[in-house]
N, CA, C and O atoms as a MOPAC input file, in Angstrom:
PM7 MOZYME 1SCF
protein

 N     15.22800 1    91.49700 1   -27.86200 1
 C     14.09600 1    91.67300 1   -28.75400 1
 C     12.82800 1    91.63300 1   -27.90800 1
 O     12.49700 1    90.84300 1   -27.02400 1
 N     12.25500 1    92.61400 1   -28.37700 1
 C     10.84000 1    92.96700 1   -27.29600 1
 C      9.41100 1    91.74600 1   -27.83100 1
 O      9.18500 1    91.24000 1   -28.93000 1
 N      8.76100 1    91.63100 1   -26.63900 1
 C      7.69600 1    90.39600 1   -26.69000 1
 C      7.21800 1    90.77400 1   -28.52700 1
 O      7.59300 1    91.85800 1   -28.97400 1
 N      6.65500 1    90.10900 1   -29.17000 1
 C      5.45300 1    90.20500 1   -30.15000 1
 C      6.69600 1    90.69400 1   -31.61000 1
 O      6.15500 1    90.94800 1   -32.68600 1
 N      8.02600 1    90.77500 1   -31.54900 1
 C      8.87000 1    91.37000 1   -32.34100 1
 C      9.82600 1    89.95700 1   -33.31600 1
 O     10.70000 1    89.14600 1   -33.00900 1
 N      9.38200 1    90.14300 1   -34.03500 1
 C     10.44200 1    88.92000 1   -35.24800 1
 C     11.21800 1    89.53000 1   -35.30200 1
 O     11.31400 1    90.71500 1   -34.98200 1
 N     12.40600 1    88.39100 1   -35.99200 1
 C     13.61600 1    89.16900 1   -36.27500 1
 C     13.64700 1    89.07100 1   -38.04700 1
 O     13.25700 1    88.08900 1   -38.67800 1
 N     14.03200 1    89.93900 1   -38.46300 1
 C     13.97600 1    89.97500 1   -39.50600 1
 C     15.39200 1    89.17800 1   -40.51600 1
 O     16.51200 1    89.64200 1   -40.30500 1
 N     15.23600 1    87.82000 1   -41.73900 1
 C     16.27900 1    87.20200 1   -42.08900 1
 C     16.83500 1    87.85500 1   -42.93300 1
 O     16.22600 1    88.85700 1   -43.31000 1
 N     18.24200 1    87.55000 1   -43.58500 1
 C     18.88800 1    88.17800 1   -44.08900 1
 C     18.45700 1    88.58400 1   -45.53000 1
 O     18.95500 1    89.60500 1   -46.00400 1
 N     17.67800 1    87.94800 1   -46.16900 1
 C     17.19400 1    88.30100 1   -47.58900 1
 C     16.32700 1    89.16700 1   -47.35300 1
 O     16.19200 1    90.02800 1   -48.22300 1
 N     15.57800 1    89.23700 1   -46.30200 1
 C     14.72300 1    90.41700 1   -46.01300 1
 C     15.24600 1    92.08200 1   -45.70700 1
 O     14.88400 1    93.19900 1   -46.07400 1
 N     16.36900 1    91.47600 1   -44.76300 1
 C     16.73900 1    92.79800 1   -44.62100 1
 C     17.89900 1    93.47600 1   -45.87300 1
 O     18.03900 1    94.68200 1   -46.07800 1
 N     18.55000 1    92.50600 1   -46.51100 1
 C     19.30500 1    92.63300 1   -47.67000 1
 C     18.07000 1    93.39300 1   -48.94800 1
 O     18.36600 1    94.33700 1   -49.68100 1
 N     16.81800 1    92.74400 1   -48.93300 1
 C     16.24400 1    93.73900 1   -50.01300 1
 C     15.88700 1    95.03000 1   -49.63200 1
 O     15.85200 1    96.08200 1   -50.27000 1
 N     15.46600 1    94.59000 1   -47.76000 1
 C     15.22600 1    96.37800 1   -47.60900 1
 C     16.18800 1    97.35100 1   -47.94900 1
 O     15.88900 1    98.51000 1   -48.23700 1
 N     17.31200 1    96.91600 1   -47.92400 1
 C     18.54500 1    97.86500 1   -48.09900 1
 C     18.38400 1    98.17300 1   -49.29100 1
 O     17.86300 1    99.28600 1   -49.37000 1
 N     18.55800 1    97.77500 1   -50.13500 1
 C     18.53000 1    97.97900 1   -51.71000 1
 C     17.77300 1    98.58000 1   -52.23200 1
 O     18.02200 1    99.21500 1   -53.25700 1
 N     16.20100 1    98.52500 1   -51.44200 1
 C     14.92600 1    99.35900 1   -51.99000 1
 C     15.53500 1   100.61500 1   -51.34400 1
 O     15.72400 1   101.50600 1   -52.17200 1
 N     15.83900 1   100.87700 1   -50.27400 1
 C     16.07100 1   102.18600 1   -49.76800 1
 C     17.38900 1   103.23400 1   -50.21600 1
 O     17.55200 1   104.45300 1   -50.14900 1
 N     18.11800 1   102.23300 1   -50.64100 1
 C     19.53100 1   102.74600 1   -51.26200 1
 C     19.22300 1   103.16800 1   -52.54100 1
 O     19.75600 1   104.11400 1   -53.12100 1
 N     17.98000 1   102.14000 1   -53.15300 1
 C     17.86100 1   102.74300 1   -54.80300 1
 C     16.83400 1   103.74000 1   -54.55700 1
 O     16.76800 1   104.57700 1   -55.45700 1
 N     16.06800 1   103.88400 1   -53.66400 1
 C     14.91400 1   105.05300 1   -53.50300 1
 C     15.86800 1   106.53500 1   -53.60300 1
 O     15.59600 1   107.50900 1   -54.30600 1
 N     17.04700 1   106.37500 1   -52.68500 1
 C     17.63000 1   107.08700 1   -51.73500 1
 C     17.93600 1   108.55700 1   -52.98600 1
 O     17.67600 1   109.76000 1   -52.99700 1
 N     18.54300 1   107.68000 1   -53.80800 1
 C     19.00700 1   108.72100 1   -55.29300 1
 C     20.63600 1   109.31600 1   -55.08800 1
 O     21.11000 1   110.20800 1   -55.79200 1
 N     21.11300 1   108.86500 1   -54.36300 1
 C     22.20200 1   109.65700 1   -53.69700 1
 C     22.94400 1   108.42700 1   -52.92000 1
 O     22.46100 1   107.38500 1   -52.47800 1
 N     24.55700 1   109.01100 1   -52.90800 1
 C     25.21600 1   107.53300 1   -51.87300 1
 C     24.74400 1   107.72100 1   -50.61100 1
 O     24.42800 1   108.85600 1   -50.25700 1
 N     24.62300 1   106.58200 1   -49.71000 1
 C     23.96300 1   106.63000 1   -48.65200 1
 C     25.06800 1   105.81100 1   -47.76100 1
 O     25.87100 1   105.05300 1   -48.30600 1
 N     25.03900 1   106.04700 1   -46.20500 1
 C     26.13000 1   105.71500 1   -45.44700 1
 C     25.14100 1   104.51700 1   -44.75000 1
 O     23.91600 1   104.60700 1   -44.67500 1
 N     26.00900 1   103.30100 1   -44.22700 1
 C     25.22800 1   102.61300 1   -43.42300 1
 C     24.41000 1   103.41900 1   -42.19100 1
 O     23.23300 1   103.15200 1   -41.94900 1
 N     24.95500 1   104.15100 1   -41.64900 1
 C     24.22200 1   104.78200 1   -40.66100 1
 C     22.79700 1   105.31900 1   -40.93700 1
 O     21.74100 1   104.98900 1   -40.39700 1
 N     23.06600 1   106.36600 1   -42.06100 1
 C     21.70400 1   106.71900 1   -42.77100 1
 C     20.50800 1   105.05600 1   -42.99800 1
 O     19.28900 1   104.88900 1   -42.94700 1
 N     21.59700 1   104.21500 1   -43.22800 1
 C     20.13600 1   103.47200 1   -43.78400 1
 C     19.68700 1   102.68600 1   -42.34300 1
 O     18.52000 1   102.33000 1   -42.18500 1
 N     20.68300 1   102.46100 1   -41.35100 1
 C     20.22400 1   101.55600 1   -39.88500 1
 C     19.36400 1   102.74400 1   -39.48200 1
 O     18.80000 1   102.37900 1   -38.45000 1
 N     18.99700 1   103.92500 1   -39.76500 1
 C     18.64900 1   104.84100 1   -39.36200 1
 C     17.15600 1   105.01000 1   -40.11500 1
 O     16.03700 1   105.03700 1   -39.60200 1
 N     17.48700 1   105.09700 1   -41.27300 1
 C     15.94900 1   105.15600 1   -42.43800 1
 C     14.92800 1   103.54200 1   -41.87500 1
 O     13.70000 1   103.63400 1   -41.85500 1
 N     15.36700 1   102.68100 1   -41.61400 1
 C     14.78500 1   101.50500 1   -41.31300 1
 C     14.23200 1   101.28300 1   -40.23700 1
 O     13.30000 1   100.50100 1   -40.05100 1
 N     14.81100 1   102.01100 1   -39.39100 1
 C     13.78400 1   102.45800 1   -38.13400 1
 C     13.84600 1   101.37800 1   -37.23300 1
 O     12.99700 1   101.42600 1   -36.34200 1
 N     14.73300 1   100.26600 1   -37.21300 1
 C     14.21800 1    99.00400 1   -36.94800 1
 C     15.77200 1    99.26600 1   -36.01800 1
 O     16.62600 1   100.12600 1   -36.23700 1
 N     15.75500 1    98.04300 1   -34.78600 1
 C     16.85500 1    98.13300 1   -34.08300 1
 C     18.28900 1    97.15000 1   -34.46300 1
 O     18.70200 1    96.11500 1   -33.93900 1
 N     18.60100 1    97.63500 1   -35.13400 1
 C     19.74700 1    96.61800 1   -36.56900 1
 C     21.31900 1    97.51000 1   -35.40400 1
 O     21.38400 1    98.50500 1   -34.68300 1
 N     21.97600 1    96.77600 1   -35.69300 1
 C     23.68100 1    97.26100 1   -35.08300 1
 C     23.82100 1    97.61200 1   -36.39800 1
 O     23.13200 1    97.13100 1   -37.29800 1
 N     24.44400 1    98.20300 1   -36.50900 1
 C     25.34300 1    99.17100 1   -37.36200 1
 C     26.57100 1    98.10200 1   -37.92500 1
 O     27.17300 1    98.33200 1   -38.97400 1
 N     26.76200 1    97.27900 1   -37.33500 1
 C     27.57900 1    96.32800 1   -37.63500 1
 C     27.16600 1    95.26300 1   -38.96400 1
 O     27.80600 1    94.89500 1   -39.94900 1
 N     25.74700 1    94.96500 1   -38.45800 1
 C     25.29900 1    94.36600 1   -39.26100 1
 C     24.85100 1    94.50600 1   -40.65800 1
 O     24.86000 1    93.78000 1   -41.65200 1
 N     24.33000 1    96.08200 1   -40.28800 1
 C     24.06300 1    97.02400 1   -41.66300 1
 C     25.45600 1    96.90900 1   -42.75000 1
 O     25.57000 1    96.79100 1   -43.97000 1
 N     26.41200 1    97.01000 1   -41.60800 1
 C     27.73900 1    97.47800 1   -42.37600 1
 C     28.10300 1    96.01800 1   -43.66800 1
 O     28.39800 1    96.00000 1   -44.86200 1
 N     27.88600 1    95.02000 1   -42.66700 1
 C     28.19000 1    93.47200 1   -43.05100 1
 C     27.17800 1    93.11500 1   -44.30600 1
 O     27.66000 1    92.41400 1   -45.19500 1
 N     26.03200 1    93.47800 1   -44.41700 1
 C     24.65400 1    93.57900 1   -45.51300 1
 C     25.40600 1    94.36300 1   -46.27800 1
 O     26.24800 1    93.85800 1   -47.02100 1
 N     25.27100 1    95.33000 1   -46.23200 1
 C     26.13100 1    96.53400 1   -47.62400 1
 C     27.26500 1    96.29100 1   -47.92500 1
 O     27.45200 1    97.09900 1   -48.83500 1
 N     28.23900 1    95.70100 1   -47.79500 1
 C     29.80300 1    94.92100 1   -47.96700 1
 C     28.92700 1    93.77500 1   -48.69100 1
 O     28.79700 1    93.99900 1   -49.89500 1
 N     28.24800 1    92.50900 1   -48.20000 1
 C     27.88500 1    91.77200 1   -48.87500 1
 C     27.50700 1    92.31900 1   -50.28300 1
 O     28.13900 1    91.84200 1   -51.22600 1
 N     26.61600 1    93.20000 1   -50.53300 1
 C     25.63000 1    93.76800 1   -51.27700 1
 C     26.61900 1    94.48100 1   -52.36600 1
 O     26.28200 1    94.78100 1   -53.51200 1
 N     27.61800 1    94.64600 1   -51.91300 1
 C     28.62200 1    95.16400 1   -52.72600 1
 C     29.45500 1    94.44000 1   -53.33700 1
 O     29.50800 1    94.77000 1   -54.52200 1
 N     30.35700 1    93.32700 1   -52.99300 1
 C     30.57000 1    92.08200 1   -53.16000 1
 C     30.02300 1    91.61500 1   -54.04700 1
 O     30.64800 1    91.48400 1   -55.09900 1
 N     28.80100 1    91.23500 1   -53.96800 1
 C     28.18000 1    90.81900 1   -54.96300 1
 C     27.90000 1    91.43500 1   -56.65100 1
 O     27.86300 1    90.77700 1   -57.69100 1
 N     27.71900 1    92.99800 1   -56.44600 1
 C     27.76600 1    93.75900 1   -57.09300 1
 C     26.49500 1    94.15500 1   -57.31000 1
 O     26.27500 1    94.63200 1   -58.42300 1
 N     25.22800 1    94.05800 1   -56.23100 1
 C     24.20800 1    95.25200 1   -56.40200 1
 C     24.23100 1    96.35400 1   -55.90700 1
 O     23.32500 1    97.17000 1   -56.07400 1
 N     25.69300 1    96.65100 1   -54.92900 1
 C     25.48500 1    98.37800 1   -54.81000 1
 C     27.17000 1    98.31700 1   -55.23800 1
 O     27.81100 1    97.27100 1   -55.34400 1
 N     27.78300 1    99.90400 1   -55.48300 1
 C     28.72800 1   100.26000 1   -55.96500 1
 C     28.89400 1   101.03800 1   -54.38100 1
 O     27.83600 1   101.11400 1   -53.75700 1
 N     30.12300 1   101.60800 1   -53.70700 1
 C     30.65500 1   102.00700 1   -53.23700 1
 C     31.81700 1   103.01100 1   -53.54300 1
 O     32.48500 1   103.09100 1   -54.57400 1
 N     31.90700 1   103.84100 1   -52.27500 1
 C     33.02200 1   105.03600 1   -52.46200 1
 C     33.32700 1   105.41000 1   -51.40000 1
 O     32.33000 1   105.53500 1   -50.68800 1
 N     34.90800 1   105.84800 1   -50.55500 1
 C     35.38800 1   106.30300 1   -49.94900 1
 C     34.83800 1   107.44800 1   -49.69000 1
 O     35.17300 1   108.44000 1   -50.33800 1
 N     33.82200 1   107.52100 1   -48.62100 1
 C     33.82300 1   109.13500 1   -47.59600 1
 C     34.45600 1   109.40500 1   -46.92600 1
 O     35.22500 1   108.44900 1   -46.83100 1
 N     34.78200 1   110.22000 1   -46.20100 1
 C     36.03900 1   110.10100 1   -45.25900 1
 C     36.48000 1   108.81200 1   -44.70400 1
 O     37.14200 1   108.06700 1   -45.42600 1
 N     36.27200 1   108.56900 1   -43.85400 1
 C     37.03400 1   106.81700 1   -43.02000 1
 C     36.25800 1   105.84400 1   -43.31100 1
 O     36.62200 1   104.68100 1   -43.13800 1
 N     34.41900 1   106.33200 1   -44.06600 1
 C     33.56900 1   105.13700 1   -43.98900 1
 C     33.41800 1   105.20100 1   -45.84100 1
 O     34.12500 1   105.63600 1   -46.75000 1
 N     32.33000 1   104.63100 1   -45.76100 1
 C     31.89100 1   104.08000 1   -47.02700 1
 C     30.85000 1   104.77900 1   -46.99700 1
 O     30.37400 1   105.17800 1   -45.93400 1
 N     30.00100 1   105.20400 1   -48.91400 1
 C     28.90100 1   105.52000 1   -48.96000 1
 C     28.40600 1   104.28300 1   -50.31700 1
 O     29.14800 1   103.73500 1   -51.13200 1
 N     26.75300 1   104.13100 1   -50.13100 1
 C     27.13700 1   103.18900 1   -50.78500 1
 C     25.45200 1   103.59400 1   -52.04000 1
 O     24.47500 1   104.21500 1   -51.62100 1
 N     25.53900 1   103.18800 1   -53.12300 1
 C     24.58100 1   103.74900 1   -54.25900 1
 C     24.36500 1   102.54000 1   -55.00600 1
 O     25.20800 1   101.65700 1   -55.16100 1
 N     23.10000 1   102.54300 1   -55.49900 1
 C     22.60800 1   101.28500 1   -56.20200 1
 C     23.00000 1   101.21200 1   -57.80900 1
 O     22.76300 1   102.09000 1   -58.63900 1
 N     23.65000 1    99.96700 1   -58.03700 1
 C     23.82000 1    99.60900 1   -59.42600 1
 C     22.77900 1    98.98300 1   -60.06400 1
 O     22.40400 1    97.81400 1   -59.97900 1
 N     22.19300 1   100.25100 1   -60.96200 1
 C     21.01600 1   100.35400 1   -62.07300 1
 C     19.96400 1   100.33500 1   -61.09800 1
 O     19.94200 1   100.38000 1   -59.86800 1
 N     18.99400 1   100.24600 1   -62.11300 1
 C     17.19100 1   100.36600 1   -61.31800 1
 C     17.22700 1    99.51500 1   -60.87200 1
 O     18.17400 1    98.72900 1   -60.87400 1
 N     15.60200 1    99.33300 1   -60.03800 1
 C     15.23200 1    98.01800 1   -59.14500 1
 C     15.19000 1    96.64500 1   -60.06500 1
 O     15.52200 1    95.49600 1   -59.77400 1
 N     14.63300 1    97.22900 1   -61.34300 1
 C     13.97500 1    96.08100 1   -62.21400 1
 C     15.53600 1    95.36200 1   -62.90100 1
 O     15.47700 1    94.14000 1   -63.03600 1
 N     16.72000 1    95.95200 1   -63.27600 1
 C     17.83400 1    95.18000 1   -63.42700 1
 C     18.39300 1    94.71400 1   -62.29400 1
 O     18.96300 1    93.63100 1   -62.42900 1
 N     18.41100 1    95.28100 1   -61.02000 1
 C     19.18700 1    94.29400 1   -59.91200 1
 C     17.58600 1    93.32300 1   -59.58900 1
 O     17.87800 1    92.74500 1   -58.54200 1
 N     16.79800 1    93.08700 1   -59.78300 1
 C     15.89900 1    92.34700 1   -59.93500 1
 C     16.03500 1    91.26800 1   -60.87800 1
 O     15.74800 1    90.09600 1   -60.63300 1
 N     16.51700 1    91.74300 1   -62.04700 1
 C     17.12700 1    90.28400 1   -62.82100 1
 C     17.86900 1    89.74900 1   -62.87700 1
 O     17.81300 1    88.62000 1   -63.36500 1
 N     19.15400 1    90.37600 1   -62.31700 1
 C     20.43600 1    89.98300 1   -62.42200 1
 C     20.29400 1    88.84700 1   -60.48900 1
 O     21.25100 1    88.24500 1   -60.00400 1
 N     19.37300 1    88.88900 1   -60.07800 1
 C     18.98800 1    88.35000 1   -58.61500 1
 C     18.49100 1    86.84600 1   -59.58300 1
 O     19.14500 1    85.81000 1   -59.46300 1
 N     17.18200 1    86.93500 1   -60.58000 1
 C     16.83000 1    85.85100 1   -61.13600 1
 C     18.26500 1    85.47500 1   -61.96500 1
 O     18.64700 1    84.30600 1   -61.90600 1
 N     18.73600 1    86.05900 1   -62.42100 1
 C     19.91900 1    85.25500 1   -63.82300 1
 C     20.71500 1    84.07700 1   -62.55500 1
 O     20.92200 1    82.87000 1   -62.68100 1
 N     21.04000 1    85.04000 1   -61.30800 1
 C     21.76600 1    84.35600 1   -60.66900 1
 C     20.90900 1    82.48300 1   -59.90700 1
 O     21.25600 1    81.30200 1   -59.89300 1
 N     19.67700 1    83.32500 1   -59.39800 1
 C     19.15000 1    81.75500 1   -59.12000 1
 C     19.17200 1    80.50200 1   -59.82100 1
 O     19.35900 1    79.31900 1   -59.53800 1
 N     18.76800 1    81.57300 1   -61.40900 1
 C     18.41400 1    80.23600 1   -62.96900 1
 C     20.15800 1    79.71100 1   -62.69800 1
 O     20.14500 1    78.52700 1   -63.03600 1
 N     21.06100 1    79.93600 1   -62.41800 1
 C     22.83000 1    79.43700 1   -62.81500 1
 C     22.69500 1    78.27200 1   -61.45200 1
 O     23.43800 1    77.29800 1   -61.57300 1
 N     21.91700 1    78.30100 1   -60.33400 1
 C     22.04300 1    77.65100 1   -59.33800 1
 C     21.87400 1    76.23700 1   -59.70300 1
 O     22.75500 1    75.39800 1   -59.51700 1
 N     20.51500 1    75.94000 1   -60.32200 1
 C     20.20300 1    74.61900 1   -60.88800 1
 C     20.49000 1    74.45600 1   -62.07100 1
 O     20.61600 1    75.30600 1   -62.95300 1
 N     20.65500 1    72.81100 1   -62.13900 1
 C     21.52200 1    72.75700 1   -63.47300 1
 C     20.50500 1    72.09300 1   -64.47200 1
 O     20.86100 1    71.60400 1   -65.54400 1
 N     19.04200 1    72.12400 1   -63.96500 1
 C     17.97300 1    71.78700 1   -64.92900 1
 C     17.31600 1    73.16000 1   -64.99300 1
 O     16.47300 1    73.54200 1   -64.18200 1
 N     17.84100 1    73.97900 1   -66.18000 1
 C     17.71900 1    75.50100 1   -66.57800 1
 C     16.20900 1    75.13300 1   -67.20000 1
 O     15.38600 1    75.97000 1   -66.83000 1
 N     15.75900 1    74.30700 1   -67.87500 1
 C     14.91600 1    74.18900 1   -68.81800 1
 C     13.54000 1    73.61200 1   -67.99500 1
 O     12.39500 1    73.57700 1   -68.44500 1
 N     14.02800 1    73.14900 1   -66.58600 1
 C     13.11900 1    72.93600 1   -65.77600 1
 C     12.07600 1    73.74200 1   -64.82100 1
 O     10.86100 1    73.75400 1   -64.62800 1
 N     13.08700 1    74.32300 1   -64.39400 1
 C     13.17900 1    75.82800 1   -63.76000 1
 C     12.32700 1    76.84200 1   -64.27100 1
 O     11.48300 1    77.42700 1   -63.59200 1
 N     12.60000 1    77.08600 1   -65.71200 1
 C     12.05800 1    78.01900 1   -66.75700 1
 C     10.59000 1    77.68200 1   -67.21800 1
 O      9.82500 1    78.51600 1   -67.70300 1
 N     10.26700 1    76.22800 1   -66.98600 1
 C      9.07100 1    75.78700 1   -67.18400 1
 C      8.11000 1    76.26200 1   -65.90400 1
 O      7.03700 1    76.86300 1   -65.85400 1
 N      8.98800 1    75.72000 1   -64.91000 1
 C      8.04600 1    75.98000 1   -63.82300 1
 C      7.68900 1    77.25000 1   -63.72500 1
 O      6.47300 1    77.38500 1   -63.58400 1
 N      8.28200 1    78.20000 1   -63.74700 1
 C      8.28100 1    79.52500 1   -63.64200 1
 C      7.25400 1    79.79400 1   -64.63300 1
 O      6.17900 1    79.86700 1   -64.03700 1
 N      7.08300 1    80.00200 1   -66.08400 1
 C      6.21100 1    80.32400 1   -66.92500 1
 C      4.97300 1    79.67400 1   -66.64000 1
 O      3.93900 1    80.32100 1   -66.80500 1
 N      4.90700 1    78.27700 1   -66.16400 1
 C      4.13300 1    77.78200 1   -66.17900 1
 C      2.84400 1    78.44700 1   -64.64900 1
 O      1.76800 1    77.91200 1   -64.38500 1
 N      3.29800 1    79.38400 1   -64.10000 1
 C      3.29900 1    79.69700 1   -62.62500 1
 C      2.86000 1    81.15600 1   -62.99900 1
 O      2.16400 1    81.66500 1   -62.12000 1
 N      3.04000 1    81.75400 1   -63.82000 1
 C      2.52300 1    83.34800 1   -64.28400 1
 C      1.08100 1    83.19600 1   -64.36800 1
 O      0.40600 1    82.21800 1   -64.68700 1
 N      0.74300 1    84.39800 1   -64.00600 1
 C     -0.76000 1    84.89200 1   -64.44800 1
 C     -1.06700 1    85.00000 1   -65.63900 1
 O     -0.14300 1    84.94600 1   -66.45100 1
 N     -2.26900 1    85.16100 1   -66.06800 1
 C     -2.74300 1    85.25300 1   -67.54100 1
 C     -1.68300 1    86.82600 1   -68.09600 1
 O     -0.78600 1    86.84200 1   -68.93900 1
 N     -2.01500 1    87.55100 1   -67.57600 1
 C     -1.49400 1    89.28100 1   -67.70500 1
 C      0.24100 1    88.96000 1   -67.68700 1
 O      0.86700 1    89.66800 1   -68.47600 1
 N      0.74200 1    88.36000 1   -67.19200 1
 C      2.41600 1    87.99300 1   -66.86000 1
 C      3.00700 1    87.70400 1   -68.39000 1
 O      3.95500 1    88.07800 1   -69.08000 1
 N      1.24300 1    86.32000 1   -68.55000 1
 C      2.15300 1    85.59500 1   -69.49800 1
 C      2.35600 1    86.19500 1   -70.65500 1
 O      3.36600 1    86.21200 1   -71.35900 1
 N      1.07700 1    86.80300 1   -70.83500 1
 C      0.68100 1    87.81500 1   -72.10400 1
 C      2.53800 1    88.92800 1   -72.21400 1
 O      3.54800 1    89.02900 1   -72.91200 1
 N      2.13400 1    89.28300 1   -71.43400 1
 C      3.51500 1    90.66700 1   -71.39400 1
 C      4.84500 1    89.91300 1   -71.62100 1
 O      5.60400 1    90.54500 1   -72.35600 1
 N      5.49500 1    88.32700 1   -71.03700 1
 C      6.06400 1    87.65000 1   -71.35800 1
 C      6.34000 1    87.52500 1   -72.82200 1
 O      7.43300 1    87.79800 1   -73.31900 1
 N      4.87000 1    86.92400 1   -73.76600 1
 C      4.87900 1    86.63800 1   -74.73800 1
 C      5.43300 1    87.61900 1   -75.65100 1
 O      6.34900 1    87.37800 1   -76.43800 1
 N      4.71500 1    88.97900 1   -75.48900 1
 C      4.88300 1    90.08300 1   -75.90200 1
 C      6.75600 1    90.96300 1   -75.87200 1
 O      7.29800 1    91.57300 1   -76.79400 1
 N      7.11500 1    90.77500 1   -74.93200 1
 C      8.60900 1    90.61100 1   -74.81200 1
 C      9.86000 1    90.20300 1   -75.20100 1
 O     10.98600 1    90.70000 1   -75.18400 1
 N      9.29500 1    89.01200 1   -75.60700 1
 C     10.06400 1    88.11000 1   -76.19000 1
 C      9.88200 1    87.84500 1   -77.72900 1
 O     10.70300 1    87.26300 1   -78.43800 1
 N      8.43600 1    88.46600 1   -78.21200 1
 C      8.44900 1    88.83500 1   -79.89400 1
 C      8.90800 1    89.73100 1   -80.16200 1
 O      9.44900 1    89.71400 1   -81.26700 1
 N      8.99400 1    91.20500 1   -79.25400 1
 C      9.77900 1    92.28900 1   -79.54700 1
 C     11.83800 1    91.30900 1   -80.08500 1
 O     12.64600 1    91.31200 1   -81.01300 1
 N     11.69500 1    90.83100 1   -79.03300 1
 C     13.33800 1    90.18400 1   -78.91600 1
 C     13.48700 1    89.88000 1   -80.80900 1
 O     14.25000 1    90.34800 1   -81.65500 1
 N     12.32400 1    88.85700 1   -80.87800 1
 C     12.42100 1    88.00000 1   -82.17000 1
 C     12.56600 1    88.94900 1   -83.02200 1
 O     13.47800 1    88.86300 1   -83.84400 1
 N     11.45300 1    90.38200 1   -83.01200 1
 C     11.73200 1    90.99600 1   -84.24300 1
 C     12.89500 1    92.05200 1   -84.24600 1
 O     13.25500 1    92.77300 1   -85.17500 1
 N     13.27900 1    91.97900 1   -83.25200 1
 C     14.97000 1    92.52500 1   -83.51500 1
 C     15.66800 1    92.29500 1   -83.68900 1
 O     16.45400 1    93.14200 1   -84.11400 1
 N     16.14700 1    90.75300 1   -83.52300 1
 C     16.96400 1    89.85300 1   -83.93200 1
 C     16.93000 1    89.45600 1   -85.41500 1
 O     17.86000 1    88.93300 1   -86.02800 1
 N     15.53000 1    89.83200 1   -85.98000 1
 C     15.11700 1    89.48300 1   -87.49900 1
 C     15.63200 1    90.95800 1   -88.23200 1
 O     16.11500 1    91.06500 1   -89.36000 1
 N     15.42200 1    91.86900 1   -87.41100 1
 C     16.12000 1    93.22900 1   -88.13800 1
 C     17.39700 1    93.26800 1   -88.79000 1
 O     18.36100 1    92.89100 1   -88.12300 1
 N     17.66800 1    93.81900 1   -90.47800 1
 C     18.61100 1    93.86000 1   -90.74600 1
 C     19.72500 1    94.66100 1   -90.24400 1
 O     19.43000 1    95.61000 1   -89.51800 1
 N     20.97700 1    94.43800 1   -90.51100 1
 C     21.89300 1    95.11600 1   -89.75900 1
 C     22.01100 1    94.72400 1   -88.37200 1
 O     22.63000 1    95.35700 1   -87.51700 1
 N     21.57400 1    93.97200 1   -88.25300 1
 C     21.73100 1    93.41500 1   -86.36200 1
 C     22.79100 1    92.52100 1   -85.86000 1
 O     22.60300 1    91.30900 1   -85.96300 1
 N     23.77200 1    92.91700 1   -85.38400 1
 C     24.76100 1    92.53500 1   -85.32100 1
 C     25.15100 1    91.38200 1   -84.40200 1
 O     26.15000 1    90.66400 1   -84.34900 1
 N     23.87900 1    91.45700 1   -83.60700 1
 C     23.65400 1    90.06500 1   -82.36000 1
 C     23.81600 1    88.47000 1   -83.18900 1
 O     24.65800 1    87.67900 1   -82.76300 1
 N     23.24800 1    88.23300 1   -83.96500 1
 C     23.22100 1    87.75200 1   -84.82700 1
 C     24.65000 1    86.43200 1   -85.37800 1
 O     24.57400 1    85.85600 1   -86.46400 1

């Protein structure tokens, strides 16, 4: 690693992947993305990030010839929540967590929050709603 150069940690380079895989629109091969990133990553490692990433279940995968191509499951903004659903399951003070967090939004956050979650209410109040 050259003077003045960080290395980049794994959550960092795990989201770059994901932004670039969901930009991408199309399955994308590790190579393409150690390649789109511009950054000096082994191919190994890329490979080991996208297996993780798959594993987990924010990208889906498919047999290309001998390698893998690999495509993002749903938009940014659902593998974005399904990232929070997973943190909120980590601690087992859910109600703590959830405070801090709301309590931590901007005026504009909270508003759109609020607003979100009355849509929820008045659908749940809708007849015929089977959630219920």
């Amino acid at each position: 690693m050259a003077d003045g150069e960080q290395r980049r940690g794994y959550g960092d380079l795990a989201q770059a992947i994901l932004e670039l895989v969901g930009r991408a629109g199309r399955p994308v091969s590790p190579a393409y993305v150690r390649d789109a990133l511009g950054a000096e990553l082994a191919y190994t490692t890329v490979t080991t990030v996208m297996t993780r990433l798959h594993d987990r279940g924010l990208l889906a995968r498919q047999r290309s010839g001998r390698a893998f191509v690999y495509t993002a499951v749903g938009d940014p903004a659902q593998v974005t929540a399904r990232r929070m659903h997973r943190l909120l399951d980590v601690d087992d003070d859910r109600a703590g967590v959830l405070a801090r967090f709301v309590g931590g939004l901007n005026p504009t956050d909270e508003q759109l929050l609020r607003s979100l979650l009355a849509e929820l209410d008045d659908e749940d109040a809708s007849p015929g709603d089977e959630r219920r």
